[in-house]
N, C-alpha and C positions, 0 to 999 in steps of 0.2 A: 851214875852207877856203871863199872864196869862189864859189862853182861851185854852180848850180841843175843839177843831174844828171838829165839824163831819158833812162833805157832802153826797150828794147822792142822786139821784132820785126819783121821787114818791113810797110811797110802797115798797119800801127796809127796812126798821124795822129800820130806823134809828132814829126814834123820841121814838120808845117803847124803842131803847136801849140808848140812849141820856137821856133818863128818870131815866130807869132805872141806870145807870152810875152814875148821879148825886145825885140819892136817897141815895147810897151803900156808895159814898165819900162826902156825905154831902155838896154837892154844889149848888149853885145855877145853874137854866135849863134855858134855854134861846130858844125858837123855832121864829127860825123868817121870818118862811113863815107864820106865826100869823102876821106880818107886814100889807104884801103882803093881806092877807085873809081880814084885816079889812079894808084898803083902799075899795078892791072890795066891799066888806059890805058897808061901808058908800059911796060910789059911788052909789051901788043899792038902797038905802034907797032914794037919791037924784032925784034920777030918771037920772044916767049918766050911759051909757054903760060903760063897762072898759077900751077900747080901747078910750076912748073920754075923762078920767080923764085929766086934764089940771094942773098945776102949780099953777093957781089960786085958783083951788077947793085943792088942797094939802094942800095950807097954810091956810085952815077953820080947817083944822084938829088940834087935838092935840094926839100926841101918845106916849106912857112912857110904859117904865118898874117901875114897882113897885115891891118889894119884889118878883121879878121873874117873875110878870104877867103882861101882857102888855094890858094898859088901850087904850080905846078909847073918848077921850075929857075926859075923867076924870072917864069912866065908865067901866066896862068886861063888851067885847060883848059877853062872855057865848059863850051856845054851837050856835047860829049866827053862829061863826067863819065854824062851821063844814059843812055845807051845800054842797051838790054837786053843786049848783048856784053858791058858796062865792069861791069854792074850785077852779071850771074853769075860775072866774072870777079874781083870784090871778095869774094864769097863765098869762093870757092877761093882767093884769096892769104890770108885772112885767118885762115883754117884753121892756118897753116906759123907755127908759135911765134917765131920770128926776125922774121918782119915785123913782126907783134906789138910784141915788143920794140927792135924797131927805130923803129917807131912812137911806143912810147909820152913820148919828152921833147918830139918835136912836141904833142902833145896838151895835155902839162903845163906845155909852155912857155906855153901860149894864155891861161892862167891865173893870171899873176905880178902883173900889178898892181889889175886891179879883176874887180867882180861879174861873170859871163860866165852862159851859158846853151848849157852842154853838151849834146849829145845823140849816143848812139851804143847800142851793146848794150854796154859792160862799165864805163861811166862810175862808177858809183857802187859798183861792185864792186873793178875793178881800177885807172882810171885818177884815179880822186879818190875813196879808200873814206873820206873826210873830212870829205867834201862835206858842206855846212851842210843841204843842201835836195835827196834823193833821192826820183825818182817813178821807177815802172815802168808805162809806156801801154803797152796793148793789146787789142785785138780780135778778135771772131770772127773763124775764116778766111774765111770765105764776105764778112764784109762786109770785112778787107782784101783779098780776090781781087778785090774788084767797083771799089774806091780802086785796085787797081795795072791792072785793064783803062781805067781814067779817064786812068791816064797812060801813053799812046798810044808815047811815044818812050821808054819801057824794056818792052814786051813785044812779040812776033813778032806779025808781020800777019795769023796765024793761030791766034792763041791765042781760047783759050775760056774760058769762067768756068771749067768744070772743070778744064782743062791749068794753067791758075794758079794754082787752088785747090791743085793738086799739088806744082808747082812748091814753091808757099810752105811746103807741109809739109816738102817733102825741105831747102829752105831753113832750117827751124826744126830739123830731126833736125840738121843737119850744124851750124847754129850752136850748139847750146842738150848735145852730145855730144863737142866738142869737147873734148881736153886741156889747153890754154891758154885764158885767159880765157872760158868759156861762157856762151851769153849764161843770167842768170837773175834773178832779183829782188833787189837786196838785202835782207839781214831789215831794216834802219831806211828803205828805201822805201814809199812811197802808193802803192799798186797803183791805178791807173786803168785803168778800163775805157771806149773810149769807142765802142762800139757803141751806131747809132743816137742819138748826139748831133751836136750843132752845133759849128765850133769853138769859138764863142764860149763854150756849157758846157762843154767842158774847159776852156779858158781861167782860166772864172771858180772851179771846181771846183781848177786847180793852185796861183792866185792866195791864197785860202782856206785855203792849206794853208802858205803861206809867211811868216817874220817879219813884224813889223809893219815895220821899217824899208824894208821891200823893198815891201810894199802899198802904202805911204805913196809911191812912186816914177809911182805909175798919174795922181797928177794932175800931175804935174813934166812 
């Protein structure tokens, strides 16, 4: 399967280096807790808690990748997605096994004709257990607390290192406890750690770990 898989927790650097990864070998990014975020989005536009999204309100939806970006009925929900409301609202829909599975052929669709550069929690587990190329990023919590207070437009105007530090636990109990897809390592992934690295050393560090045909793509 061609799909470079990269899981991992909130706030482990795994979307700056999932980016970065793709820009360097020319591929297409795929982030799909972007899914997860717009469902929550268009449930709150609806006036539906997340916890109360239904099967029925799923199939009013329409959601695609496009040239790498993934539309909402036909539109980018822009920075929407980024919201701390959208962000803990993705957590709790994504909880409900139905979404999930509701989810999952947009995910696999993104991946039909060429090399891509997946990133979410259950890529290399549930949504490409195939996948040629599985990593699992992740970090102390204290230094992903300190990455999600940097990004000022998903946390409250009054959060603290500590109230995030918390946050991301109860975040990690409910993803990593779940009964559908949970987020967790695959056994044939690279665990990365990248506390107190640069991206560039993850970068070179995921790079290092991948076929030669796909290295050989960094000077193209």
């Amino acid at each position: 399967m061609t799909v470079i898989a990269i899981d991992g927790p909130a706030g482990a650097g795994k979307s700056t280096a999932a980016k970065q990864l793709a820009e360097v070998l020319a591929l297409t990014y795929v982030n799909t807790g972007s899914l997860y975020r717009a469902v929550a989005l268009a449930a709150r536009r609806a006036g539906i808690a997340p916890e109360n999204v239904t099967r029925e309100f799923l199939q009013t939806l329409r959601l695609e990748y496009r040239d790498g970006k993934l539309l909402l009925n036909g539109e980018d929900p822009g920075d929407a997605l980024r919201s701390a409301e959208t962000a803990q609202g993705a957590s709790r829909v994504s909880a409900l096994p139905f979404v999930r599975e509701y989810l999952l052929p947009v995910q696999r669709n993104a991946a039909l004709r060429e090399w891509i550069v997946m990133e979410g929690r259950d890529i290399g587990t549930v949504i490409f257990p195939d996948a040629q190329c599985k990593f699992f990023v992740t970090a102390s919590i204290e230094e992903r607390a300190r990455r999600r207070m940097a990004q000022t437009s998903e946390i409250s105007s009054d959060a603290t290192l500590e109230s995030v530090m918390e946050e991301i636990r109860i975040r990690d109990e409910r993803d990593s406890t779940r009964a559908t897809a949970p987020l967790k390592q695959a056994d044939d992934a690279v665990f990365i750690d990248t506390t107190g690295k640069s991206i560039a050393d993850v970068n070179a560090e995921l790079i290092s770990y991948l076929p030669p045909e796909l290295q050989a793509r960094r000077s193209h």
